[in-house]
N, C-alpha and C positions, 0 to 999 in steps of 0.2 A: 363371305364365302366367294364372293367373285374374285377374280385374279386381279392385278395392277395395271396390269401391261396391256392396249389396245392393239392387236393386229392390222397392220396396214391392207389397205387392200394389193398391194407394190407385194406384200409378202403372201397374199393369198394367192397369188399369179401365179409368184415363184415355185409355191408349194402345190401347187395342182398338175397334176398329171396330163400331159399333152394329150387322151383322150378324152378329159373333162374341157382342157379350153377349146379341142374340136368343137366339144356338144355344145359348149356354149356362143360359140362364133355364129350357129344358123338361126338362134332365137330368134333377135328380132326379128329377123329377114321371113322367118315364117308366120311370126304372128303379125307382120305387116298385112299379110292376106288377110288370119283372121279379124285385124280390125277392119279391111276393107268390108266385109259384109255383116260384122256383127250389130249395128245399128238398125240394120235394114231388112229383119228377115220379117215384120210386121208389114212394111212398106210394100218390100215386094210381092209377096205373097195377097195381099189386100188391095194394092193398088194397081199392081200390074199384071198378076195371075187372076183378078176377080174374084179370090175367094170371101165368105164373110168372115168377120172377127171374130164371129164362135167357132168358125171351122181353123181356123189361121190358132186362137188358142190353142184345138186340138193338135194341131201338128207340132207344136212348140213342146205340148204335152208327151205327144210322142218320142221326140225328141230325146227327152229325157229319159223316159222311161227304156229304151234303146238301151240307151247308154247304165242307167242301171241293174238292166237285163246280161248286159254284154259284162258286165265287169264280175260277175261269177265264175262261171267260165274262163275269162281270160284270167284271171288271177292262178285259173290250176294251167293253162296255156303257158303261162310268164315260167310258169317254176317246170314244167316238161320240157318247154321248147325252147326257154331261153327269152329274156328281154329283149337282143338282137331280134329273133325270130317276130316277138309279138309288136315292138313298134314299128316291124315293116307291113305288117297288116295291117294298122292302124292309120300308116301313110298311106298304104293303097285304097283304105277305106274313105279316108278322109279326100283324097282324090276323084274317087270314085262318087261319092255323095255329093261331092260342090259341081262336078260335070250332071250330075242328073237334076239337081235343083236348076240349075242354071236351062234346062230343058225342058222345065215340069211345069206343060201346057195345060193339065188335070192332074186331078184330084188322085188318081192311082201313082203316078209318076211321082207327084209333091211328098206323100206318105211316103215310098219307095225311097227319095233323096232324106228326107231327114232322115226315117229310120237308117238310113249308112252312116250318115254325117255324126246320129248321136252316137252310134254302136263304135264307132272312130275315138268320140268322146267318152266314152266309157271303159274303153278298154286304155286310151292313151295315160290316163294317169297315173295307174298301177303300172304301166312297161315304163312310163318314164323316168317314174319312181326308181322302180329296180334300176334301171338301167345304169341311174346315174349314183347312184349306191354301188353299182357293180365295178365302178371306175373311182371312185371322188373316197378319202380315206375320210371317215367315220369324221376326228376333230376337226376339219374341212368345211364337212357337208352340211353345217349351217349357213353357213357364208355360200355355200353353191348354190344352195336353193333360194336365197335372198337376192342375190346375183341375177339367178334365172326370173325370178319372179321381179327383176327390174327390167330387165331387158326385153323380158314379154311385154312388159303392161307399156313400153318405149316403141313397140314394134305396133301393139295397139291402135295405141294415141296415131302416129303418123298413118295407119291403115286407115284411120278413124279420119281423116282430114285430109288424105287423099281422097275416099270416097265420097265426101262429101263434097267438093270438088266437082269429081266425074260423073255421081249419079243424076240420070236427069228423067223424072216420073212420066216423061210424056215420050219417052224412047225405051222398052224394053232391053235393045239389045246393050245400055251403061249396065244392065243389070248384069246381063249374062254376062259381061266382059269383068266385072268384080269377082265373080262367083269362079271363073275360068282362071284368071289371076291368082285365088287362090289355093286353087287345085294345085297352079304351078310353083307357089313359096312352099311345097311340102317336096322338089324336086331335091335343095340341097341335101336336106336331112337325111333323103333315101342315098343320094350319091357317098354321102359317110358312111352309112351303115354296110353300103355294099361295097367300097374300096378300101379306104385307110381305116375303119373301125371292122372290119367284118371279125376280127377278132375276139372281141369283146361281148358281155352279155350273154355267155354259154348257160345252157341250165347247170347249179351246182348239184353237187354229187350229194345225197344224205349221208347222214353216218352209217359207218357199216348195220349199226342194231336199229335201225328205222327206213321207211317208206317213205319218203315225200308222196309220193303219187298217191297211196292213200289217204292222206291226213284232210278229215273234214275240215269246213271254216270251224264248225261248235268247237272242235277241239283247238282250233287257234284260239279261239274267244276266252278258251279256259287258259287261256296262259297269262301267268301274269301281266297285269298293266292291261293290257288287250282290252277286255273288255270295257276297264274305264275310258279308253283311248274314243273307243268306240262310241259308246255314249257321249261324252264328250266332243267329241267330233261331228257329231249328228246336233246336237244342242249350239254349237260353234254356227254351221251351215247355216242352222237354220234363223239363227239371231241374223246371221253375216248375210251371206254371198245370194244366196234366196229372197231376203228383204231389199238387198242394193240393188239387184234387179229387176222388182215384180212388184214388190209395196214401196220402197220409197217413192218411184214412177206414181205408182198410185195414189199416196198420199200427198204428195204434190198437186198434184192434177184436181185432186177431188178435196183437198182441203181448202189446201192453201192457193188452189189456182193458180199456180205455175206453169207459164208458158212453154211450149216444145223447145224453144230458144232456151229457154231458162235450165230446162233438162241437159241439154245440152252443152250448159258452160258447165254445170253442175259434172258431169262425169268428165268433164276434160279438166278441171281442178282436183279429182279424186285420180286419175293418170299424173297427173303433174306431180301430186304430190308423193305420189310412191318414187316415180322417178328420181325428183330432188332426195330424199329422206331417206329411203334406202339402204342405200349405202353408209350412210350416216348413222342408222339404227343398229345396221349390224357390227358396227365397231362398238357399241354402247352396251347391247347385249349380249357381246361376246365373253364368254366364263360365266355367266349369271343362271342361277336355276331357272331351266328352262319353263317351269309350271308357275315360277313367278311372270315372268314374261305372260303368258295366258293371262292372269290375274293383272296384268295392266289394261294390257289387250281388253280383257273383259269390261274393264271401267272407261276408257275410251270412246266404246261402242257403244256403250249408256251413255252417256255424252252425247255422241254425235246423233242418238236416237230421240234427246231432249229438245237437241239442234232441231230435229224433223217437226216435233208438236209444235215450236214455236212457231212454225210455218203457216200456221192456221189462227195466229194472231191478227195479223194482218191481210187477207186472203188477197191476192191479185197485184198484190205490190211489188214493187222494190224488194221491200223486209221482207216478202216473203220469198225471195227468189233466193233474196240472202241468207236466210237459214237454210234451204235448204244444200245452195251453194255449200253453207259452214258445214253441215251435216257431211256430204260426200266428202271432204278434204277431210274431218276428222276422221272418220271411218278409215280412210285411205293409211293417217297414221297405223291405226291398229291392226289394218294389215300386212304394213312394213314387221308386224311384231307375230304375226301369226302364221307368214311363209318361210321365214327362217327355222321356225320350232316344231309345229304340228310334224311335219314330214319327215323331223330327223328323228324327234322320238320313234314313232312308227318303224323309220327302219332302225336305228340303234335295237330296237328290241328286236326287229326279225332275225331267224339263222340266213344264210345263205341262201339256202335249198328253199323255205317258205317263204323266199322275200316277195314273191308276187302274189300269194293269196293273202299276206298280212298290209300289204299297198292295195289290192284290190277290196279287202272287207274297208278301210278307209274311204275309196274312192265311192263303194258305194255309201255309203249311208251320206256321202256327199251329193251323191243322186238324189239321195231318196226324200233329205230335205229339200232340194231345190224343185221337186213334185208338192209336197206337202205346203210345202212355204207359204206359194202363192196362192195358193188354194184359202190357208186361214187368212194371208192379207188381205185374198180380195170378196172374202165373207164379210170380216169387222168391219174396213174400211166401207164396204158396200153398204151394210147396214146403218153407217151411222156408227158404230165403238169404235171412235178412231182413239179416245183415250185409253180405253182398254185395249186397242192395239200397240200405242206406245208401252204401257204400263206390262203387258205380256213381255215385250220385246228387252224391256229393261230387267225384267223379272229373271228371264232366259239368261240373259246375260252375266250375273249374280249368279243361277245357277251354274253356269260355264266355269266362273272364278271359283267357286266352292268345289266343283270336282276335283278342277288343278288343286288346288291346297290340299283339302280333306282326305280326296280319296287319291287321286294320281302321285304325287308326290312322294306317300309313304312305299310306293310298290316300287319308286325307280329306284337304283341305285347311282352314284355320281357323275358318274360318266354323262349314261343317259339324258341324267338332267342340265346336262350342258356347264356341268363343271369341271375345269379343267384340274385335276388333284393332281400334287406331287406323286412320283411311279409308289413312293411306299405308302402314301394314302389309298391309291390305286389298289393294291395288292391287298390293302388290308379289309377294301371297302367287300362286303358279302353281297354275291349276288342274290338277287329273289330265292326264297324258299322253292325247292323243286318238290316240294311233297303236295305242293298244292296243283301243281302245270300237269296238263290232261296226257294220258299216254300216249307214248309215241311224238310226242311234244317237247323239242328242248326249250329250255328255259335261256331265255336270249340272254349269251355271257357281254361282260362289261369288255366293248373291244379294244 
């Protein structure tokens, strides 16, 4: 069922719309900021604002929660006012937040800069979403978002190694100087959206016999795929991006005795290898069903979650530094497989008009595990079940692959699932049952 033929990326160039290679020109350049402070928001808040590690948690917790507050709202925001409209909120939030952290001498002001910074992060990946769905044509927008998701994680890495570099624990003002730096990498992105792109990202128009502006999330949820997307997505987070963050650190640390060095190479091998591979993935998974794709992804991450237990063979060594080095790098594979797919299903199935609440009910429950997450990692790990934290995680993961197959699969139809079908295959393929899609809900046609 895949196709023969590899797409170059020389032909994904060609084929993208001169307002997609804009958006993608300011990537790195903006995630260069966010790597400069994303190491250090532990540090500095702990070492250099005084506060303690339970309060310092608290704000990271906040953080988040921001951001999965803000993505309700912004998801009916995206579809009234347009994706232009809502990632320049997002830039001014995001500005806004790294100038007050970078000031936040107490405890009211620290609260005050994350809750912007997360509320930035909550709302940006639902307008991102849309946005670049609003520009990048549907058979494309794999490769955009694998594209994007390599140039971020490059933009990263060197944020990540200049700031280490420049920050120095016994002068405040490296700090502020990071945190201001990346106020100003969210300058390009504004200057596109307000000169050569101000075009683009308009709210679309409903069909004449429906409301966008009314249409609840319950009612997205009832449309097909949706809901499995959603669970699935939430099960994805919470195996993934929630454990790379919060438990593997802590498994580390508290098993295997791995050094802050050691952490360290470990996430710049897990950058590395998205970078190298990338590119390389998405020529490979290009035409293939995309919910097989999940179901590799899935076994990967059990892999690289095996990698972790073995970390605690050897506690304090070498070996141990090195599984858990092997663990981030494979992980990192299985994300080259899960930035190109998760995002396109999502919008392949949204209309137009709900592209921002059907990105923003995704965005959050991507919140809302990376709340939950660390919360169960750092119960088990705490307590001593570090095996039944592995054994959870692998379990998660299994269930991740079961929903792509079992349940998500049979509701997409070819398109969506990242099959490239001849036009009368196309034609012939039926989309989802509309007797089942909630009222006032269309049922997202094959584009």
């Amino acid at each position: 069922m895949a196709t023969s033929e590899r797409p170059s990326i020389a032909s994904f160039w060609h084929d993208l719309p001169r307002e997609g290679k804009l958006l993608l020109s300011v990537v790195a350049f903006e995630f260069i900021g966010t790597g400069l402070v994303l190491p250090f928001w532990v540090v500095y808040f702990h070492e250099l604002r005084g506060f303690s590690l339970d309060v310092v948690g608290i704000l990271l917790a906040v953080m988040s929660a921001a951001g999965a507050i803000a993505s309700v709202p912004g998801g009916m925001l995206i579809d009234r006012a347009g994706a232009r409209a809502a990632m320049l909120v997002v830039l001014c939030s995001s500005m806004l937040g790294n100038i007050v952290v970078a000031f936040a001498d107490n405890l009211a002001l620290a609260v005050l800069g994350v809750a912007i910074v997360g509320t930035g992060f909550g709302l940006g990946w639902p307008a991102s979403q849309a946005l670049i769905a609003s520009v990048v044509p549907s058979e494309i927008r794999s490769r955009y978002y694998g594209m994007n998701f390599s140039l971020l994680n490059l933009g990263i890495g060197i944020g990540g190694i200049v700031g280490g570099l420049v920050v120095d624990v016994g002068r405040v003002s490296t700090f502020q100087a990071m945190y201001l730096a990346d106020a100003v990498s969210y300058l390009p992105s504004m200057f596109l959206l307000l000169v050569p792109l101000r075009h683009i990202g308009r709210p679309a128009k409903a069909p004449e016999h429906e409301d966008g502006g009314e249409i609840s999330y319950l009612a997205v949820l009832r449309t097909p795929a949706m809901a499995t997307m959603t669970v699935l997505g939430f099960a994805a987070a919470f195996v993934g991006y929630a454990q790379l963050n919060a438990g593997m650190p802590a498994y580390a640390r508290a098993i295997g005795e791995v050094s802050t060095q050691g952490l360290g190479i470990a996430f710049a091998i897990n950058t590395l290898v998205i970078v190298l591979l990338q590119l390389v993935v998405l020529q490979r998974i290009e035409g293939r069903r995309r919910t097989r794709v999940i179901v590799a992804m899935s076994v990967i991450w059990a892999v690289s979650w095996g990698l972790l237990s073995a970390s605690g063979i050897a506690p304090g060594t070498v070996t141990a530094t090195f599984f858990v080095a092997a663990c981030a790098g494979v992980f990192a594979l299985g994300e080259t497989l899960l930035q190109p797919t998760v995002p396109a299903i999502v919008n392949d199935l949204a209309p137009d008009h709900l592209r921002g609440r059907f990105n923003a009910l995704s965005a959050g429950t991507f919140q809302l595990a990376s709340i939950l997450g660390p919360i169960v990692a750092g119960f088990l790990i705490g307590h001593g079940l570090h095996l039944e934290y592995v054994l959870l995680l692998v379990a998660g993961c299994g269930l991740v692959a079961w929903l792509s197959v079992a349940r998500l699969e049979p509701q997409l139809d070819a398109r969506t699932n990242g099959l490239q079908a001849p036009p009368r295959e196309v034609e012939a393929v039926s989309p989802p049952a509309r007797d089942v899609a909630a009222p006032g809900v269309p049922v997202a046609e094959t584009p």
